[in-house]
N, CA, C and O atoms as a MOPAC input file, in Angstrom:
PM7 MOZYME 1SCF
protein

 N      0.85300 1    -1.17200 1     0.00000 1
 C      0.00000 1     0.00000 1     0.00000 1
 C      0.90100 1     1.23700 1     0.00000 1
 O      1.85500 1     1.36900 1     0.76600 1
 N      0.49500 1     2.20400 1    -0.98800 1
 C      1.36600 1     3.40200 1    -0.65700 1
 C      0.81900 1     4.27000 1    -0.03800 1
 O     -0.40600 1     4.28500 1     0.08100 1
 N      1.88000 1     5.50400 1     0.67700 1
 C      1.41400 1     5.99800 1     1.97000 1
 C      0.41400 1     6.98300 1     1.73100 1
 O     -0.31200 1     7.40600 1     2.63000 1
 N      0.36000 1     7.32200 1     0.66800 1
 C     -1.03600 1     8.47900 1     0.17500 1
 C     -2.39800 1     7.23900 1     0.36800 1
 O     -3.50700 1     7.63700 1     0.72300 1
 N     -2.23900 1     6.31500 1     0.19600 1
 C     -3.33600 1     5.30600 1    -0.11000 1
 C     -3.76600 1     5.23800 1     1.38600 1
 O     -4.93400 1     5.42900 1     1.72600 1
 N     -2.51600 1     4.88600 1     2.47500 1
 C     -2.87400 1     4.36200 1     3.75400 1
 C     -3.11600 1     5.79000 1     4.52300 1
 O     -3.84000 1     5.81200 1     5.51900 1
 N     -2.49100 1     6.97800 1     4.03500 1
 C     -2.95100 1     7.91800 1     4.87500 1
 C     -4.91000 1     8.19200 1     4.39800 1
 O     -5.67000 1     8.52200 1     5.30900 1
 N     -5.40600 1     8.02400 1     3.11400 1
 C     -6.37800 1     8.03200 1     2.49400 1
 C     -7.42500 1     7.29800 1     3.77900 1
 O     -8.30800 1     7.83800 1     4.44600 1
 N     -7.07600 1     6.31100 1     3.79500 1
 C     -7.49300 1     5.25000 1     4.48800 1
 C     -7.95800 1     5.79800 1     6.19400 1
 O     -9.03600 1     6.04200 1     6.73600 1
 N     -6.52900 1     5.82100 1     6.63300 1
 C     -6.73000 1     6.69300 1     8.32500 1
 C     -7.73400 1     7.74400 1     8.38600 1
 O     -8.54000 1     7.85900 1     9.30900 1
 N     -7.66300 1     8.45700 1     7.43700 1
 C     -8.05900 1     9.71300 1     7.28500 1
 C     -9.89300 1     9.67000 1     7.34700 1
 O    -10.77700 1    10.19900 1     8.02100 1
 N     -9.77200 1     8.49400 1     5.96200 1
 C    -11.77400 1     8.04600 1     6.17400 1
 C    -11.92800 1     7.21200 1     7.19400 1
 O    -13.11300 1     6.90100 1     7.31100 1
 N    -11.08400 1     6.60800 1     8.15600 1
 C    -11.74000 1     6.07500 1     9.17200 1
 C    -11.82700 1     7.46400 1    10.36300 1
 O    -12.89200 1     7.89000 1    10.81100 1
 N    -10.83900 1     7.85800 1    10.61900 1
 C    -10.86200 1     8.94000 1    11.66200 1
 C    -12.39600 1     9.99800 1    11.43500 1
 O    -12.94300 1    10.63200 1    12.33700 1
 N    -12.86900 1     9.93100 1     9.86700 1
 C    -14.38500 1    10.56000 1     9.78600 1
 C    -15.35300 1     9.51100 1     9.88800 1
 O    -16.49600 1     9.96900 1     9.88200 1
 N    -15.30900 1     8.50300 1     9.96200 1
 C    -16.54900 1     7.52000 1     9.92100 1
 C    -17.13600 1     7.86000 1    11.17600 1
 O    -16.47400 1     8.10200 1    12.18400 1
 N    -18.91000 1     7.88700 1    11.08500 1
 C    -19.48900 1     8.08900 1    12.24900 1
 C    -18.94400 1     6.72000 1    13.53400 1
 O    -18.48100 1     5.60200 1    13.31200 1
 N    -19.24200 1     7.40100 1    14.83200 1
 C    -18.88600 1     6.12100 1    15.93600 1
 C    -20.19900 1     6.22200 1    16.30300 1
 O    -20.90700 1     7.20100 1    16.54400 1
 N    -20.46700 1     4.69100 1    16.30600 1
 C    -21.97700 1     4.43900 1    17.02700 1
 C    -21.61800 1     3.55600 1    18.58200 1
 O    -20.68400 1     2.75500 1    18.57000 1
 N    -22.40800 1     3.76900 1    19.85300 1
 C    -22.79300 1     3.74400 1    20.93400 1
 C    -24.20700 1     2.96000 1    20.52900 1
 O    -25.05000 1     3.30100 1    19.69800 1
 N    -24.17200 1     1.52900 1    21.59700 1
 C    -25.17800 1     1.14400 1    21.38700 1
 C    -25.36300 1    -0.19700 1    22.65900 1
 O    -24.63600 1    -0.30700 1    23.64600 1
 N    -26.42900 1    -1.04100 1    22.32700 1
 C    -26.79700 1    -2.06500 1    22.68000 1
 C    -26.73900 1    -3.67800 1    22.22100 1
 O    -27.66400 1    -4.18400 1    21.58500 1
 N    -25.83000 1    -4.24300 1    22.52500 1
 C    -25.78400 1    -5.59900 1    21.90700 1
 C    -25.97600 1    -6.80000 1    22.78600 1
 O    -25.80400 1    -6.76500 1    24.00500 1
 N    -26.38100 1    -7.98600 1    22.03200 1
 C    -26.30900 1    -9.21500 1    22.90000 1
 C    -26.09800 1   -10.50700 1    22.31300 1
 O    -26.59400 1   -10.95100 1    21.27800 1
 N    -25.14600 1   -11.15300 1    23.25800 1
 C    -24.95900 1   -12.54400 1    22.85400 1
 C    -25.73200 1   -13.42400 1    23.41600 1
 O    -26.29500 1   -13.37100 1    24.51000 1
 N    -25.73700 1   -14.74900 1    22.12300 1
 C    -26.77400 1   -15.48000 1    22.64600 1
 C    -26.32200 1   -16.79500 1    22.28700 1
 O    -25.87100 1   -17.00600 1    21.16100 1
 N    -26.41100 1   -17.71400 1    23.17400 1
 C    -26.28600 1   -18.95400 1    23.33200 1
 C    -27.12700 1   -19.59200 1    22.58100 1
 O    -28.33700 1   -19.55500 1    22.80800 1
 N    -26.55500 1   -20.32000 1    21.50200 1
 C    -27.84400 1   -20.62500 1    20.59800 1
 C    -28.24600 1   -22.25000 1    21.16900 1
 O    -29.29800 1   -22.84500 1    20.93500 1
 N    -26.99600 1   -22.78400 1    22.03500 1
 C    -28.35600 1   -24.44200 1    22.15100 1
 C    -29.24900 1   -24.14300 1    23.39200 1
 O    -30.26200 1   -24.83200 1    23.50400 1
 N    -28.99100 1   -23.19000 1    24.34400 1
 C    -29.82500 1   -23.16200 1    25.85200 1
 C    -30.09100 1   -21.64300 1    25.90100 1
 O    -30.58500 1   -21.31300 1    26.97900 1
 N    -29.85500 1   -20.36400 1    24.81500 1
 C    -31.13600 1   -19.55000 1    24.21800 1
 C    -30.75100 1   -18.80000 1    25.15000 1
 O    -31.47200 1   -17.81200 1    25.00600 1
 N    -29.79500 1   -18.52500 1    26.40200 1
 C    -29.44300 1   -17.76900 1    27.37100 1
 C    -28.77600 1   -16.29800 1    26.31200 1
 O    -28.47500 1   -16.28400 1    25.11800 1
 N    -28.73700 1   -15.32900 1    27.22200 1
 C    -28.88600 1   -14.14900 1    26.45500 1
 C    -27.58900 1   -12.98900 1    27.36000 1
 O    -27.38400 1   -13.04100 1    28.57300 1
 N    -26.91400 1   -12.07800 1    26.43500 1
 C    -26.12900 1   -12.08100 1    28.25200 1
 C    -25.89600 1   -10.11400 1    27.23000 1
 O    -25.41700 1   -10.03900 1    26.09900 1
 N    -26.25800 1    -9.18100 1    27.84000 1
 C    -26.80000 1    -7.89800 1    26.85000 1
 C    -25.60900 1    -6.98200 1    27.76300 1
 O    -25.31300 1    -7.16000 1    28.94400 1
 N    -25.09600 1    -6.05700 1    26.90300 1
 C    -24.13700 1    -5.20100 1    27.53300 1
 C    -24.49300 1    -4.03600 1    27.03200 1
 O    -25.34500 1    -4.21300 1    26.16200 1
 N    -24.19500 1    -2.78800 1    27.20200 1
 C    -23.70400 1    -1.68100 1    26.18400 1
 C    -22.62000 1    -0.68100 1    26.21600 1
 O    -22.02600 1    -0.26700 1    27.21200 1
 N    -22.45000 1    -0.35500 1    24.98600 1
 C    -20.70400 1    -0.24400 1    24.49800 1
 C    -20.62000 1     1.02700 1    23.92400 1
 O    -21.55000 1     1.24800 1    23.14900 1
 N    -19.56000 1     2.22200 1    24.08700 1
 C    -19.63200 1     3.27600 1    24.30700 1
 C    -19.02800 1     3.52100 1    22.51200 1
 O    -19.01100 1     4.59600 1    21.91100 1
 N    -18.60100 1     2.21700 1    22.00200 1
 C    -18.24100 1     2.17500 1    20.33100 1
 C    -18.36300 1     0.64500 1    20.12500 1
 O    -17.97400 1    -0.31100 1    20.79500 1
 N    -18.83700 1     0.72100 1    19.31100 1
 C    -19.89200 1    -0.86600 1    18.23200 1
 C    -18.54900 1    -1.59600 1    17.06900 1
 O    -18.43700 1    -2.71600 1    16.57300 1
 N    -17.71600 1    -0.37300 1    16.97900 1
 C    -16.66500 1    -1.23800 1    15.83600 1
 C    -15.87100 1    -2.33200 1    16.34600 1
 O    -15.32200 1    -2.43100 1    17.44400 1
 N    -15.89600 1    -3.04700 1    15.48100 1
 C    -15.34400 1    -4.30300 1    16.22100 1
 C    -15.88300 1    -5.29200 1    17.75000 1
 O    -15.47300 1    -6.27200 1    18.37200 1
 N    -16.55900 1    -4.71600 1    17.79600 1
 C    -17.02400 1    -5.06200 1    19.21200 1
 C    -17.40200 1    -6.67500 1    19.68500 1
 O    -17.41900 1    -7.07400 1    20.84900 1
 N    -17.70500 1    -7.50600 1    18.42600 1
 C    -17.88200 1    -8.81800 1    18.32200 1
 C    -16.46300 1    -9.34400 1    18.89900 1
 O    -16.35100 1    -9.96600 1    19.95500 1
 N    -15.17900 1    -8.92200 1    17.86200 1
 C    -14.10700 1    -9.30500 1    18.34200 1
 C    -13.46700 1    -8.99600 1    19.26200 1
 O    -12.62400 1    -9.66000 1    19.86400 1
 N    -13.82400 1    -7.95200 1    19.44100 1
 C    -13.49200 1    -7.82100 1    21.41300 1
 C    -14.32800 1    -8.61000 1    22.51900 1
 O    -13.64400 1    -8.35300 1    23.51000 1
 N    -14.95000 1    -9.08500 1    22.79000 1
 C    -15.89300 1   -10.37900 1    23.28900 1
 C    -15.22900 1   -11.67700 1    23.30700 1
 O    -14.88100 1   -12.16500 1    24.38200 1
 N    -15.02700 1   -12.27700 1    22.19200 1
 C    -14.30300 1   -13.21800 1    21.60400 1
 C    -12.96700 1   -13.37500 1    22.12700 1
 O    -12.57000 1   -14.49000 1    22.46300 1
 N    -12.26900 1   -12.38200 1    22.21800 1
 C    -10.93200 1   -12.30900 1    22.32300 1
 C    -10.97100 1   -12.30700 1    23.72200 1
 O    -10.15500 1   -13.08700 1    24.21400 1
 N    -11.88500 1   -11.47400 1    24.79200 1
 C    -11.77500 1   -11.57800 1    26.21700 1
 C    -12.39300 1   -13.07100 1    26.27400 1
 O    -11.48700 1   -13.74300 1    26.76700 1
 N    -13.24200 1   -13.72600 1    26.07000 1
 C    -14.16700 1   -15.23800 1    26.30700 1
 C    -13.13600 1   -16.04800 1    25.92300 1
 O    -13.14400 1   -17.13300 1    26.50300 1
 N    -12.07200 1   -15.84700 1    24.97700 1
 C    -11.18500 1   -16.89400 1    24.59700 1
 C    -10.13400 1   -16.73200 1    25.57000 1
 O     -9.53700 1   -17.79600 1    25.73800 1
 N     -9.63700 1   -15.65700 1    26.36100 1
 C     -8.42200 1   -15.23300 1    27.23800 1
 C     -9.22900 1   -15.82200 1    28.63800 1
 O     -8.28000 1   -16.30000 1    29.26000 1
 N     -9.94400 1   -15.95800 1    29.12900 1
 C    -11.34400 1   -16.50300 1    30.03300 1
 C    -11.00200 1   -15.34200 1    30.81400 1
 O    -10.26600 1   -15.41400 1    31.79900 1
 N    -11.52100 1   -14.27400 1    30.39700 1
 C    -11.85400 1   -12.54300 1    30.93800 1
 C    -12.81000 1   -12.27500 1    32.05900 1
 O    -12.62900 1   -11.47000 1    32.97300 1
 N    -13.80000 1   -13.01100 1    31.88600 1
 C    -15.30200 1   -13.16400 1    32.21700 1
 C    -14.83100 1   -14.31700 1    33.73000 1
 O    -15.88000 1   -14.35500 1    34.37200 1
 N    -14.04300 1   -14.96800 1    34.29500 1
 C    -14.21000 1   -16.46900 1    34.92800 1
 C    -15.34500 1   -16.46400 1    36.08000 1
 O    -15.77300 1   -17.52600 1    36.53200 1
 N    -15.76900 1   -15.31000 1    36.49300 1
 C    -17.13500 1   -15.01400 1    37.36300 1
 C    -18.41700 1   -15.10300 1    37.37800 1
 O    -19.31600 1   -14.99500 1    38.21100 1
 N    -18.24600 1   -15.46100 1    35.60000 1
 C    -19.87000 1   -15.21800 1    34.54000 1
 C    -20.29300 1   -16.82500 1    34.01900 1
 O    -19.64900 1   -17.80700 1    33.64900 1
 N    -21.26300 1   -16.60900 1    34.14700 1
 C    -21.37700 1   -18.01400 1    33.79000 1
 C    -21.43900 1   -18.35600 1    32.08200 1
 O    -21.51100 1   -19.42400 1    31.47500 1
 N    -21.38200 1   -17.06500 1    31.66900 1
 C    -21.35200 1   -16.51300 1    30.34000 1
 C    -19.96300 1   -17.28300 1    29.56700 1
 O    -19.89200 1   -17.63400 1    28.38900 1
 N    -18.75000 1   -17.43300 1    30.80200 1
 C    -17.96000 1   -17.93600 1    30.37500 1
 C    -17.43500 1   -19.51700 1    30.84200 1
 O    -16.44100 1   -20.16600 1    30.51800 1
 N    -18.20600 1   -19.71400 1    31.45600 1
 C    -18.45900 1   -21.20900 1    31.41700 1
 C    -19.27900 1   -21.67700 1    30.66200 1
 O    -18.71200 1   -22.71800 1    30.32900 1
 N    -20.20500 1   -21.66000 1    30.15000 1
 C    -20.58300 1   -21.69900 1    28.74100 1
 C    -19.62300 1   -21.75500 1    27.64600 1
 O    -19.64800 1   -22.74800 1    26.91900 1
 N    -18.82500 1   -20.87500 1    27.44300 1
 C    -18.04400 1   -20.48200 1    26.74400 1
 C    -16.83300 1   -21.60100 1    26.34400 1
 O    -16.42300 1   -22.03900 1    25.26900 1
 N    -16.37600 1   -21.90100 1    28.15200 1
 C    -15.41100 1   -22.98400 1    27.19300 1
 C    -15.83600 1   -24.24100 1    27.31600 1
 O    -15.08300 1   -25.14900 1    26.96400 1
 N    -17.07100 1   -24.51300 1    27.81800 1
 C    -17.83200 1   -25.88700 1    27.64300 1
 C    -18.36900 1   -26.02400 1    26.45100 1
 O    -18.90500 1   -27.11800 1    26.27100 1
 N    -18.40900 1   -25.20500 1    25.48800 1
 C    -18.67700 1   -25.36000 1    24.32800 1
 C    -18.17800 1   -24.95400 1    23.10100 1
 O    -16.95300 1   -25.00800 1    23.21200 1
 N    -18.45100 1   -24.60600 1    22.08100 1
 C    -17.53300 1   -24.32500 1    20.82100 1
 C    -18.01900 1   -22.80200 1    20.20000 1
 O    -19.20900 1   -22.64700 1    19.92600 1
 N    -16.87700 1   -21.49600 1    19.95600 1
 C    -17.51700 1   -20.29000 1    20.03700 1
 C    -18.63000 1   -20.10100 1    18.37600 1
 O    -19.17800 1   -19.19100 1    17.75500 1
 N    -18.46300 1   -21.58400 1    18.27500 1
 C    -19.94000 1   -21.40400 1    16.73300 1
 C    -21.09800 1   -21.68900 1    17.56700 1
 O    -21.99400 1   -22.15200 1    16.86200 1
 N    -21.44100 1   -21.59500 1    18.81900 1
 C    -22.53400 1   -22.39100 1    19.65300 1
 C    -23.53900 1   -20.90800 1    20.26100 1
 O    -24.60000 1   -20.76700 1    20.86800 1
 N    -22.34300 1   -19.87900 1    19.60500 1
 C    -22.74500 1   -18.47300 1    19.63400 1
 C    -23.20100 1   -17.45400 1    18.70100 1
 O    -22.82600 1   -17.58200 1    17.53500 1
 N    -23.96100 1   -16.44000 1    19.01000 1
 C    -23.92600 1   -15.54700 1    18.02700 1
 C    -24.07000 1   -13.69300 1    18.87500 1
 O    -24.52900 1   -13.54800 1    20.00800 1
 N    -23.66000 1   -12.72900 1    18.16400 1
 C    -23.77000 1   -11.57000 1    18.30400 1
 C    -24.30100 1   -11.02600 1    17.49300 1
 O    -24.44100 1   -11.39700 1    16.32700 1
 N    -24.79300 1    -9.76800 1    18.13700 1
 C    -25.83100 1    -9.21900 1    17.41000 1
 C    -26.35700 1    -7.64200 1    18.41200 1
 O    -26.61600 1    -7.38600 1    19.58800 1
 N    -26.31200 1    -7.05000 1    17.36600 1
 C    -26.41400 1    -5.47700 1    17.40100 1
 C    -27.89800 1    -4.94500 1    17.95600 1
 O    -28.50700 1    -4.42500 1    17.02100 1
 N    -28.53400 1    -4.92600 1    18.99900 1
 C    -29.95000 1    -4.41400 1    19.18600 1
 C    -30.31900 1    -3.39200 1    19.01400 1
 O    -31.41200 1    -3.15400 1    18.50100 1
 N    -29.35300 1    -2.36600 1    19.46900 1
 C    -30.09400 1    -0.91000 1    18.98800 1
 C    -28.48700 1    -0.00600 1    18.81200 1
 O    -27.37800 1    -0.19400 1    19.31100 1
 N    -28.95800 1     0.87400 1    17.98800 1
 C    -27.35700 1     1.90800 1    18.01900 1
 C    -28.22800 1     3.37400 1    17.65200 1
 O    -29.39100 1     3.68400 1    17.39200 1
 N    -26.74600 1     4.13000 1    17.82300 1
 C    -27.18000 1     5.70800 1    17.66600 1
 C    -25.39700 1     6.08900 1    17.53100 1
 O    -24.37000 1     5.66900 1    18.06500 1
 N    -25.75400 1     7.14400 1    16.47800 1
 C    -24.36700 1     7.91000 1    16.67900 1
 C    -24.28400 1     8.97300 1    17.96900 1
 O    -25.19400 1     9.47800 1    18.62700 1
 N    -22.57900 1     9.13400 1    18.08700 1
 C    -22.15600 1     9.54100 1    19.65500 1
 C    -22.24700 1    10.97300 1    19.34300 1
 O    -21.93700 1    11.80000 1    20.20000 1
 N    -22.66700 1    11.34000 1    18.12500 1
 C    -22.35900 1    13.02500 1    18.45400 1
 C    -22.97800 1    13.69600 1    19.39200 1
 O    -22.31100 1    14.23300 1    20.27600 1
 N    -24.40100 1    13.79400 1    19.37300 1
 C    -25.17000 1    14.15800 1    20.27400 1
 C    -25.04000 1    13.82500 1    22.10700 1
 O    -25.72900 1    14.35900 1    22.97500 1
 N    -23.94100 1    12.78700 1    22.31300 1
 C    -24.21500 1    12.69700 1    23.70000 1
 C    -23.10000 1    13.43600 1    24.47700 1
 O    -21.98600 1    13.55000 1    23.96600 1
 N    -23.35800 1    13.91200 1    25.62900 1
 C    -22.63600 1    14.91500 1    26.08100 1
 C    -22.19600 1    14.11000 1    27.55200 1
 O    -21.22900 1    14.59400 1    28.13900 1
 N    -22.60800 1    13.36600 1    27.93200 1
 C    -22.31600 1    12.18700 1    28.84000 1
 C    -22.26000 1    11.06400 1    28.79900 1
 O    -23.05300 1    10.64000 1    29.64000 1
 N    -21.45700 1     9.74400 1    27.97700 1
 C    -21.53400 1     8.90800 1    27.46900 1
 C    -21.72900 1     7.82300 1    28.72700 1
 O    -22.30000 1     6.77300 1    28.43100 1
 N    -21.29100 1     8.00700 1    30.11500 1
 C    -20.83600 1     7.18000 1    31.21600 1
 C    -22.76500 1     7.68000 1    31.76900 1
 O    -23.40600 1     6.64000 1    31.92200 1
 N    -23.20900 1     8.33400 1    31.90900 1
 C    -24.97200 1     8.04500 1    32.71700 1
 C    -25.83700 1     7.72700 1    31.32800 1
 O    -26.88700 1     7.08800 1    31.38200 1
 N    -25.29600 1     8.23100 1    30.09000 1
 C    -25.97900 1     7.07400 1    28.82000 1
 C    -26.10000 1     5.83600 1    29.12100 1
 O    -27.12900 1     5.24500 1    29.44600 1
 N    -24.89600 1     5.37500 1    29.00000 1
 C    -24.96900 1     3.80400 1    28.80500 1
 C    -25.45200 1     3.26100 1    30.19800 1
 O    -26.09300 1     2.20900 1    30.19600 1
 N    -25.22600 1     3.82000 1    31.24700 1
 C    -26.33000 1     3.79200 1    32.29500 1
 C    -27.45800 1     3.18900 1    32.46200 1
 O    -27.71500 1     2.05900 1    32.87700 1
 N    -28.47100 1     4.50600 1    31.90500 1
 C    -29.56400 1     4.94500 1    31.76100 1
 C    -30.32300 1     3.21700 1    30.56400 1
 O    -31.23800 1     2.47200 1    30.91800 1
 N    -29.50600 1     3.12300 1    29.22900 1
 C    -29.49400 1     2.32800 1    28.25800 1
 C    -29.11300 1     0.82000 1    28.97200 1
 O    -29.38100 1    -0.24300 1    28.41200 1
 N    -28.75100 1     0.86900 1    29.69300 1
 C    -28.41300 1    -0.18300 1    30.42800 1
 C    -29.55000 1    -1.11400 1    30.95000 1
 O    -29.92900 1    -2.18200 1    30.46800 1
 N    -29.89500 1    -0.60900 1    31.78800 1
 C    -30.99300 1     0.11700 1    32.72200 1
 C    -32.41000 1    -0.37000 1    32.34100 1
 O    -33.24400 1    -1.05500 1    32.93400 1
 N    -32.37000 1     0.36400 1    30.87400 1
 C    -33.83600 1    -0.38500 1    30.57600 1
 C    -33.74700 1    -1.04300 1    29.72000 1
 O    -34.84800 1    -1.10600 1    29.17300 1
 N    -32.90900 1    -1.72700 1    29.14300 1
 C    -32.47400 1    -3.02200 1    28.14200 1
 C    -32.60800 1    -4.07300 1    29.03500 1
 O    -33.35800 1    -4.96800 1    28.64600 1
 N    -32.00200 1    -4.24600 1    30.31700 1
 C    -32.25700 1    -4.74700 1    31.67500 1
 C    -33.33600 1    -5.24900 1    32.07900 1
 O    -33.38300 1    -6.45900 1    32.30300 1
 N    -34.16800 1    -4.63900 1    32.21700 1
 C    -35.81800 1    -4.26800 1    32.34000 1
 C    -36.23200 1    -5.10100 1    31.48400 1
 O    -36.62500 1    -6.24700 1    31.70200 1
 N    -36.13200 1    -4.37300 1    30.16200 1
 C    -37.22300 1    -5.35900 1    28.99000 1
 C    -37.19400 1    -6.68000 1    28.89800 1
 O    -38.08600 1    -7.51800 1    28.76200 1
 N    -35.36400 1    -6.78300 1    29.04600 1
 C    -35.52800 1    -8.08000 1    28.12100 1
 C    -35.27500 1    -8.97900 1    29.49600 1
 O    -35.51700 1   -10.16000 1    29.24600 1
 N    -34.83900 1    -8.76500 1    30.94400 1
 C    -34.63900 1    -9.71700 1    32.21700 1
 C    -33.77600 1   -10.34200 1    31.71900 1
 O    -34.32500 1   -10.37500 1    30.61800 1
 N    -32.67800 1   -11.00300 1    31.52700 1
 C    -31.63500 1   -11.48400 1    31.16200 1
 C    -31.01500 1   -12.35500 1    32.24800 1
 O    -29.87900 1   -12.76700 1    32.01600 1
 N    -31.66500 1   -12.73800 1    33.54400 1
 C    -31.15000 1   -12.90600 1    34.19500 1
 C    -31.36500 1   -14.25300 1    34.47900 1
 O    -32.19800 1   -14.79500 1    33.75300 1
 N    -30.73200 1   -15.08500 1    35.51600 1
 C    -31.31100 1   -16.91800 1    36.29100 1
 C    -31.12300 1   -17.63900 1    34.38100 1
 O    -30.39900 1   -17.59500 1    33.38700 1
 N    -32.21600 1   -18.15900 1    34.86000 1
 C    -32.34800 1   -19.08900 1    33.30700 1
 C    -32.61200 1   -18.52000 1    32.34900 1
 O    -33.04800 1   -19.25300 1    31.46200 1
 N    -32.52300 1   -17.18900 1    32.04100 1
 C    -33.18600 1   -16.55700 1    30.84700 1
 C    -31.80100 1   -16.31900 1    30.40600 1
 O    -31.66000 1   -16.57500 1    29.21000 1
 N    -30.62500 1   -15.86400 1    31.06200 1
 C    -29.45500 1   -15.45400 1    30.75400 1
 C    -28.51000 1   -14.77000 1    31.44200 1
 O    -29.06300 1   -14.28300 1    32.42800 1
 N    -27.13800 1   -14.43700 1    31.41000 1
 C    -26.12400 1   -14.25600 1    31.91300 1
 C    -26.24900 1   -13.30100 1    32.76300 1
 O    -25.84100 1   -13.66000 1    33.86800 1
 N    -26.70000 1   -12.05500 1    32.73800 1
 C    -26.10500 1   -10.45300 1    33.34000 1
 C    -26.64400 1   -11.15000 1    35.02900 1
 O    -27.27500 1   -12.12900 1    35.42700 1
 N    -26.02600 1   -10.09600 1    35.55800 1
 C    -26.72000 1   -10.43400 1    37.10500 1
 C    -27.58000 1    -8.41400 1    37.13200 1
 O    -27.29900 1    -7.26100 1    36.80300 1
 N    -28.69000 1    -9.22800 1    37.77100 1
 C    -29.75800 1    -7.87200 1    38.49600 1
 C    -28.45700 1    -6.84100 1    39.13600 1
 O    -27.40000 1    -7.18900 1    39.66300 1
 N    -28.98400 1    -5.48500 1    38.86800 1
 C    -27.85000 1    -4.88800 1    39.65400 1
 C    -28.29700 1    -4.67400 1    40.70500 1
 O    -29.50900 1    -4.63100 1    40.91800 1
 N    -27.16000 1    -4.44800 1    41.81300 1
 C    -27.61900 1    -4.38800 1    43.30700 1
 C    -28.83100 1    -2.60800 1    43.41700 1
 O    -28.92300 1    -1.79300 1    44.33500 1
 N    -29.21600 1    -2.63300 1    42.65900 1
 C    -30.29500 1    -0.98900 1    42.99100 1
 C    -31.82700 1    -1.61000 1    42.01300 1
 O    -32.77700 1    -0.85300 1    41.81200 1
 N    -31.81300 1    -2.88100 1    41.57000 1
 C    -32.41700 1    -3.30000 1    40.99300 1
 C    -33.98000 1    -2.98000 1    41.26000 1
 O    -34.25300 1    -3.62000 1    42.27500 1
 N    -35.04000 1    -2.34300 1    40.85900 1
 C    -36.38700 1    -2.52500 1    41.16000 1
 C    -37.12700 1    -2.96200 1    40.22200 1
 O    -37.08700 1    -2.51700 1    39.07500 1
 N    -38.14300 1    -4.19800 1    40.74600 1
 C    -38.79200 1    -4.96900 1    39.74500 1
 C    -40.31200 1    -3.73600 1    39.83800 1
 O    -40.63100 1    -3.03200 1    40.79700 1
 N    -40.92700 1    -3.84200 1    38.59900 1
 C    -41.92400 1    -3.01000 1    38.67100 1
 C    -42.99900 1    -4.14700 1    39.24600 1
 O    -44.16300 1    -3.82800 1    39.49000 1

């Protein structure tokens, strides 16, 4: 690659929008569900992967799963996004997004990985 090409390159990634969002992995033979959200979406599959394969997680049962089985036994997947321009507090965002992704989908016991947070209120 020549360096006009690779600076070309830096240059359109350093403008590509960054999206902030909601994702979740899911255990596809026992359907368990384990939902985070991430303050940038690029790459974000392979950052997962790479901590679940290093056993990052050994507290989660997310990752006992993980090496009891084979990482095709998985899938990821993007639930909701938004670009970051607009947010002016990214740390009570993902919070807030947290929070009620939490809520909707319960993710928790047999449904899936996350644990209730300790301020947890069930409606």
């Amino acid at each position: 690659m020549q360096p006009a090409e690779k600076r070309d390159l830096q240059q359109k990634y350093k403008l590509a929008p960054t999206y902030y969002g909601v994702i979740q992995i899911t255990n596809e033979r026992n359907h368990k569900i384990w939902i985070d959200v991430v303050p940038n979406l690029h790459n974000r599959w392979a950052f997962y992967q790479l901590n679940l394969n290093k056993n990052f997680y050994r507290a989660n049962p997310l990752q006992t799963d993980w090496n009891q089985q084979t990482p095709a036994d998985f899938s990821y997947q993007v639930l909701w996004q938004k670009e970051t321009t607009a947010v002016t507090n990214m740390r009570a965002t993902l919070k807030e997004l947290k929070n009620k992704w939490l809520h909707d989908l319960q993710p928790f016991d047999e449904h899936g990985y996350n644990r209730r947070p300790k301020d947890w209120q069930e409606d």
